[in-house]
N, C-alpha and C positions, 0 to 999 in steps of 0.2 A: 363632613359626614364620616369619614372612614375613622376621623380618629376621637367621635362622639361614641361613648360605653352606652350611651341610648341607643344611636341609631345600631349602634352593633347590635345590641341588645334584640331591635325588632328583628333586625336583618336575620340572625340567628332563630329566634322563636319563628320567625315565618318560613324561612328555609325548614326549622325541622317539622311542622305542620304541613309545609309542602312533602318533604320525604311520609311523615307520617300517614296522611290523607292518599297521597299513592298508593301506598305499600295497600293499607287497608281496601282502597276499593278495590286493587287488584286483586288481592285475599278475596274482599266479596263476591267480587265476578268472577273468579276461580270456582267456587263456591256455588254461587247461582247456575255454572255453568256445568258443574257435576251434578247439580238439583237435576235443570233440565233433561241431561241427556239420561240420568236416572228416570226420570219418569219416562222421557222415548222408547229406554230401551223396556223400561216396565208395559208398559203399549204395544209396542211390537212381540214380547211374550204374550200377553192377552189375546193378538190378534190370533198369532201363529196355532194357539192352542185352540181359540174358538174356531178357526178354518177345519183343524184335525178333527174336533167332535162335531163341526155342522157338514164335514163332506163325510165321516165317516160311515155312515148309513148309506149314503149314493154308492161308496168304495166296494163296500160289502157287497151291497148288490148288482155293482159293476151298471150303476144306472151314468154313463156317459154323459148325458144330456143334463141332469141334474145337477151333477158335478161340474160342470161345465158354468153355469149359470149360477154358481156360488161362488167359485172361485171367480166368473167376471164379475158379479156383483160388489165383491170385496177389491175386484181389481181397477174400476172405476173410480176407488175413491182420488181425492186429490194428491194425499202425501204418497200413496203408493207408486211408486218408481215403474218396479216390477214385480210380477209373479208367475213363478213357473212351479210347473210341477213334472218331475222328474225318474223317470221311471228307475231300476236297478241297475242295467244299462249304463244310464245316461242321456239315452232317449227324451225331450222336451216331449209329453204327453200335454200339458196345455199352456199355454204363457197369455200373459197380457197380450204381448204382440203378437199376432197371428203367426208373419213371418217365420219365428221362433221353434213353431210346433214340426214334429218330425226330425228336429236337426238335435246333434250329439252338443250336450252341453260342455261348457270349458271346464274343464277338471282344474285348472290352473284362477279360476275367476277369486275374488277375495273371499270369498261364503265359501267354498269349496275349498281351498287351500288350506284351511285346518284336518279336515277328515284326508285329503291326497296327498299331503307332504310324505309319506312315509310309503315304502313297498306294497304294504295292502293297504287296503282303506277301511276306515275305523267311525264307528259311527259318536256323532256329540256324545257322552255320559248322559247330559243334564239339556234342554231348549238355553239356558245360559252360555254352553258352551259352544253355542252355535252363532252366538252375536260376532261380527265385526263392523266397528267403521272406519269406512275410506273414501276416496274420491271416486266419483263416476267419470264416466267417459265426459261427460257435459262440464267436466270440473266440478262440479256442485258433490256438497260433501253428503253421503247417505250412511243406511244402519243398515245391514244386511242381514239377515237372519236366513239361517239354515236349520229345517223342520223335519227330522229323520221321519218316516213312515214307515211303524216297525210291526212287525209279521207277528196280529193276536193270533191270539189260540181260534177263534171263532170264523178269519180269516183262514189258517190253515187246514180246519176240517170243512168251510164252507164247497159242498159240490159241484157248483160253476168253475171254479177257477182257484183249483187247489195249489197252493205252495210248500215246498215242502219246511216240514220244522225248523230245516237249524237255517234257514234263511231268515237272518234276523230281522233285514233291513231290505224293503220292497222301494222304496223309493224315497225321494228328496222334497220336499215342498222351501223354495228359494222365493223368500220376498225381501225385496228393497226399501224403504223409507226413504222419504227426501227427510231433510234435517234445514229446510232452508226456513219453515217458520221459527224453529228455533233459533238459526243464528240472527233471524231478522225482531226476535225477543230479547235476543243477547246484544246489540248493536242500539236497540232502543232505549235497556238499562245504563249503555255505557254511555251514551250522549245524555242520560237526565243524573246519572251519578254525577259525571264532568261537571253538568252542568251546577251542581248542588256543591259542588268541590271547593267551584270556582268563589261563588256567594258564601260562604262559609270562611272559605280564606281572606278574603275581603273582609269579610265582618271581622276576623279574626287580626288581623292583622291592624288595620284600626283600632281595637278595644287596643291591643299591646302598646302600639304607640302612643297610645294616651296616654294609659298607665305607665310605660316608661318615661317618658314625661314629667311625669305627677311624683312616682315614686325616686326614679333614678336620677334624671337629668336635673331636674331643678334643686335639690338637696346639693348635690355633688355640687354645680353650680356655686352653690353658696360654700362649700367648705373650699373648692376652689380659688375663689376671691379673699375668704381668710387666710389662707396658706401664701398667696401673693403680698399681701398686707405682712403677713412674720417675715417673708422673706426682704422686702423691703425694710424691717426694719422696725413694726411697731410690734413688740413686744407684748404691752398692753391689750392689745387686741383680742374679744375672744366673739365666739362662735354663739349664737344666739340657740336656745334648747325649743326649736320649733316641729321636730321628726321624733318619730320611733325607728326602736328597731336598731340596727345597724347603722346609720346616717346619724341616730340620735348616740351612737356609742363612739363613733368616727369624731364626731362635733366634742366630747367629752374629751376623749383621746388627743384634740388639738387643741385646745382651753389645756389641758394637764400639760402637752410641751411647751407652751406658751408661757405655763409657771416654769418649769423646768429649766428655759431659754434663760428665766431671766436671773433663776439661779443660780443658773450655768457662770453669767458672767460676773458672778461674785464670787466664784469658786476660781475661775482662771488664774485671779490673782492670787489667792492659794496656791493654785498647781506652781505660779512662777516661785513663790517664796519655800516652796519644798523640792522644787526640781535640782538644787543644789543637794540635796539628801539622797535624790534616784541616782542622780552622777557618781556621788561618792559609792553605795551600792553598787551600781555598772562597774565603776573603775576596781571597788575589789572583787568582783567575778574574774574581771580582766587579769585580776594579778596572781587569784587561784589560780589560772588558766597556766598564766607565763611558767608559773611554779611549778605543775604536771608538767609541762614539756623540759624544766631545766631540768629537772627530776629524771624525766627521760632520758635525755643524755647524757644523766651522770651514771645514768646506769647502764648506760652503752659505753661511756667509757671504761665506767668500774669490767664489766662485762673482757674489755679488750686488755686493759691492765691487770685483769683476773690470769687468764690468758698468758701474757706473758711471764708473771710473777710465778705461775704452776711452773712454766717448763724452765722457767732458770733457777728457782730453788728446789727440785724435784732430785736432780739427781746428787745434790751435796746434801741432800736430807735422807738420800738411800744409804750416800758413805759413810757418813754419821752412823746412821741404823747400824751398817758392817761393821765397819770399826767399835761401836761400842759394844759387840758381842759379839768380839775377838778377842778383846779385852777382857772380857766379863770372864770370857771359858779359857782364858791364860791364868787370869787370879783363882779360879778355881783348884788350878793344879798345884798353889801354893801351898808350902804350911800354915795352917790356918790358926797360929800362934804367930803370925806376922801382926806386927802391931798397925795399928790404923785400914785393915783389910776386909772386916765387915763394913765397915761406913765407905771406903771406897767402891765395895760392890752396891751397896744401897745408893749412894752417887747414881753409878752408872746405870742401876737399874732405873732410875727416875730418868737418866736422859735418855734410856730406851724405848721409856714409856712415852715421854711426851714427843719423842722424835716420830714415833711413831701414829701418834695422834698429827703431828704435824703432819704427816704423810697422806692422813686420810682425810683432812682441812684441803690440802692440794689435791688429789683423786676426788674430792667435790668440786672444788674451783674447774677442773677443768671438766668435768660433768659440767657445772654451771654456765661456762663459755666456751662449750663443744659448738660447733659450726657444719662438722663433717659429714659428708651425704653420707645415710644408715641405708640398709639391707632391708624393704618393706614388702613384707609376703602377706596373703592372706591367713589372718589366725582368729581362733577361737578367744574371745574373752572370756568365758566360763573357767577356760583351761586354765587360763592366766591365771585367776582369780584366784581358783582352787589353790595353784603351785605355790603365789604369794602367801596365802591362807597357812596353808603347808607347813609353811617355813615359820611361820609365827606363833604354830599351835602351842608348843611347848613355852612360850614366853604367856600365850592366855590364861593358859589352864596357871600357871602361879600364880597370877593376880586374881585367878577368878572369875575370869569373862567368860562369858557363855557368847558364843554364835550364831548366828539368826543366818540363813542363805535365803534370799527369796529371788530367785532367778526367773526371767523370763524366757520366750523364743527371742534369739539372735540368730541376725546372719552372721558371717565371716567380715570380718575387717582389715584393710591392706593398713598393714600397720609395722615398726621394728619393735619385737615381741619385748624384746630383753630390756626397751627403755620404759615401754607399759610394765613392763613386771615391776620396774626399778620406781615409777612414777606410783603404782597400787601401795607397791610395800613403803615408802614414806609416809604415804596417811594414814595406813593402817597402822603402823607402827605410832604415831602420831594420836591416834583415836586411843589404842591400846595404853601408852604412857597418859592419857587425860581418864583412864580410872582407876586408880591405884587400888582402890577399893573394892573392884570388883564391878560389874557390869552386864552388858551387853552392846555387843558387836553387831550389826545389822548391814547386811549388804547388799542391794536391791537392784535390778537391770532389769531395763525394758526397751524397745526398740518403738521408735517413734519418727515416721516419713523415713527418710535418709540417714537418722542418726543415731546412735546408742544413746545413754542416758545410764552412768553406773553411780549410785547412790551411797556413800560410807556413814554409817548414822551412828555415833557412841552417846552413852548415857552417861559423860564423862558430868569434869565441873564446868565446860562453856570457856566461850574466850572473853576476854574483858569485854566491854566498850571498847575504851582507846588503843587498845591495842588492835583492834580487827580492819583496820586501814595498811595497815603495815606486815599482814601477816605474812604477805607473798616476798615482802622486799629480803635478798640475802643477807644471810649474818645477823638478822636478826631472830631472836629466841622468845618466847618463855619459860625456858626451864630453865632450871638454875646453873649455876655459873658450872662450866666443865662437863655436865650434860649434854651437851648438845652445841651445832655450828651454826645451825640458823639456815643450812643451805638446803637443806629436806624440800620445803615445800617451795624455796626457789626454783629449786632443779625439777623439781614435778611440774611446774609452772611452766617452764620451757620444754618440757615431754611434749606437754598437751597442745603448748602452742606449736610445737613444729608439725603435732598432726594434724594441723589445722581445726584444733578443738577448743573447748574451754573450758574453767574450772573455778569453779563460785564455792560459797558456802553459808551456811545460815546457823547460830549458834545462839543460846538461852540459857543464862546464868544460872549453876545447879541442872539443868536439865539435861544439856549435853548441846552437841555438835554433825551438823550433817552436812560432808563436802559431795559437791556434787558433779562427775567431769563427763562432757556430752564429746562423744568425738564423731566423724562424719563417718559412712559407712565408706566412700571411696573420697579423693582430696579432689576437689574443683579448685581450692584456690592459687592463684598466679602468683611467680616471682614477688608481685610486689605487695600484694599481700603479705605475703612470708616476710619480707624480709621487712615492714613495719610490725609486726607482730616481733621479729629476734629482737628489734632495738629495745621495743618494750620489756622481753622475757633480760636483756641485759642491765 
């Protein structure tokens, strides 16, 4: 049974007809049971008011006897508990029980405790405000009603027995209700609801399990035994179209894998006469793979042989520099009718030139394969921007570029300023050389969670295809030969990775170029982080 979708099935719809059927006749008898005491408490206003206007003539005429014999009349009846009446005092002037008359009533009783809770005593507003129920002393639950007897005009000028005006409130008229035919109305409802509950569920419960039965168990049944049959092995096998509905869409569903199955295994032997095709595939992702990491190490190596190649030919390419413009300012002093003396100075001017280009191929290299912990303070990238900006105004304005700033809110970023400035002005410089033509420069920052986000967008010519793989790797160019070293956007490359940032870009043949470098606002990343990101940036 537990693990039949029918017996669930009832088990559930009966469990929630039982919550449901609960819930409901409690709501009714809730219900019934505020009808009731609605109508008590509307009964006990009726009484309360027809005692006031049927003693109210005895009152006025102070006829004792009268009054006496209305109020026992009414006090006789069955549901009445008690009734007193209660002078300004507190004085019991008459009560049901004899005993009662002459004695100081309880200021503390539940009908009383609304008008005495407070320092003076305050009479109901409304006969509504005069209702309470609670328990009597006998435990039996009652409806108390408190009946102010308030001081007419016809009352205060009457000459028997004058009050004075501002006495508002002459006395109390205190009647009890029992409430026990009510509850014994409400205990009758709840035994023939139950009882109705019970024959209701029953019925209910039955119809479901048939229907579950009919509709759920014996369909499933049947697709059951088919699904045993495929799995055993008969293919062939399909599902007979005797349901609607869902069961008739399920039975479809298993007839269509049933084709499917036996597709399947004329396809396998496909899958085997091509799986020699996915390997070959597989094996060259494998060997892209091997290639990015031999790759990587040749650039960690190039990185370390960078390195050493800068500081051992650095200072015999400074003496060079010396020397050949020691030379240059001794042949000057010559007579300049010395034969072969102009072409000797043109000589040395070309290996001043290119020694000195050699000089600043090495002041990249070792840019490129610096290792050395930098000075990181908190700085303004704006400033940055501006300073690099700055410095290149004079080379835009000849080619014609115009300037775009679209700056956002940044915070301050712990960063070493001078390698950001050194990392901005190679792209820039780089955006500016892709429009010879004329343009515009676009430079856009915005701040997003934790990180900057600084954007360089030129309207330049774009970068090839084939060339946008390689654009980061050292030494390599497009510009034309003696142009340029190729180390620009390697050395930015490694800026960005030491501050634990990155640098992408997206570029559109004719359109232009937008490099894009995100750095963090403070560095979370570890040791080892860092130092797989340098092997890469070498």
């Amino acid at each position: 049974m537990p693990r039949s979708l029918g017996w669930r099935l009832v088990l559930a719809l009966t469990g929630s007809l039982i919550v449901l059927l609960g819930v409901s006749g409690f709501l009714a008898l809730e219900l019934h049971r505020k009808h009731l005491y609605g109508m008590l408490e509307e009964n006990a206003l009726d009484l309360g008011e027809t005692i006031l206007s049927s003693a109210h003539y005895s009152m006025l005429e102070n006829d004792r006897r009268s009054l006496e014999e209305i109020l026992g009349s009414i006090g006789r009846r069955e549901n009445v508990i008690a009734l007193r009446l209660i002078d300004a005092r507190g004085g019991v002037r008459f009560s049901k029980s004899p005993d009662e008359v002459g004695r100081q009533s309880d200021p503390n009783a539940p009908v009383c405790v609304g008008c005495h809770s407070g320092q003076t005593v305050r009479a109901p507003a409304t006969l509504r405000d005069g209702l309470e129920l609670y328990a009597a002393k006998d435990g039996r639950s009652a409806l108390g009603l408190g009946v102010p007897v308030l001081n007419a005009r016809e009352c205060s000028e009457a000459p028997c027995h004058v009050h004075p005006p501002e006495q508002r409130v002459l006395g109390m008229l205190d009647i009890e209700l029992s409430t026990a035919a009510l509850e014994k109305n409400l205990e009758s409802a709840r035994s023939q609801f139950t009882l109705l509950a019970f024959f209701t569920l029953l019925g209910s419960a039955g119809v479901v399990g048939f229907l579950a039965w009919r509709i759920v168990h014996r369909p499933l049944h049947r697709v059951l035994l088919g699904i045993r049959r495929l799995a055993a092995g008969d293919l062939s096998y399909r599902l007979p179209r005797t349901d609607v509905g869902e069961v008739s869409e399920l039975s479809d569903a298993m007839n269509d894998m049933s084709a499917r199955l036996e597709n399947a295994q004329g396809e396998l032997e496909d899958w085997a006469r091509t799986l020699e095709t996915k390997v070959a595939e597989k094996t060259r992702e494998l060997e892209r793979t091997r290639d990015q990491m031999v790759f990587t190490e040749k650039m960690a190596s190039l990185g370390k042989l960078a390195a050493v190649v800068a500081h051992e030919i650095n200072n015999p390419l400074a003496g060079i520099l010396v020397y050949t413009k020691l030379v240059r300012r001794r042949l000057a002093k010559l007579p300049p009718d010395v034969p072969g003396l102009e072409d000797t100075d043109a000589n040395l001017a070309t290996i001043e030139t290119e020694t000195a280009r050699c000089g600043d191929i090495v002041r990249n290299l070792l840019l490129f394969s610096r290792r050395s912990e930098t000075s990181r303070q908190p700085a303004d990238l704006h400033t940055i921007l501006r300073r690099a900006l700055r410095l290149l105004q004079h080379q835009a304005e000849l080619a014609g570029v115009k300037t775009s700033l679209e700056f956002g809110s940044l915070p301050e970023v712990i960063c070493d300023a001078p390698e950001i400035q050194q990392a901005f002005l190679a792209v820039l410089m780089n955006a500016l050389e892709a429009m010879p033509d004329g343009g515009t420069l676009t430079v856009r920052t915005r701040a997003e969670a934790d990180q900057i986000t600084i954007e360089i967008a030129d309207t330049g010519l774009g970068i090839p295809p084939d060339q946008r793989p390689r654009i980061f790797e050292p030494f390599f160019s497009t510009k034309s030969e003696g142009k340029g070293t190729g180390l620009g956007l390697a050395v930015t490359y490694g800026i960005v990775t030491r501050h634990h940032g990155r640098i992408d870009f997206e570029s559109e043949m004719g359109r232009g170029t937008v490099f894009r470098i995100v750095i963090p606002v403070s560095e979370t990343a570890d040791t080892t982080v860092d130092r797989v990101r340098e092997v890469a940036t070498s």
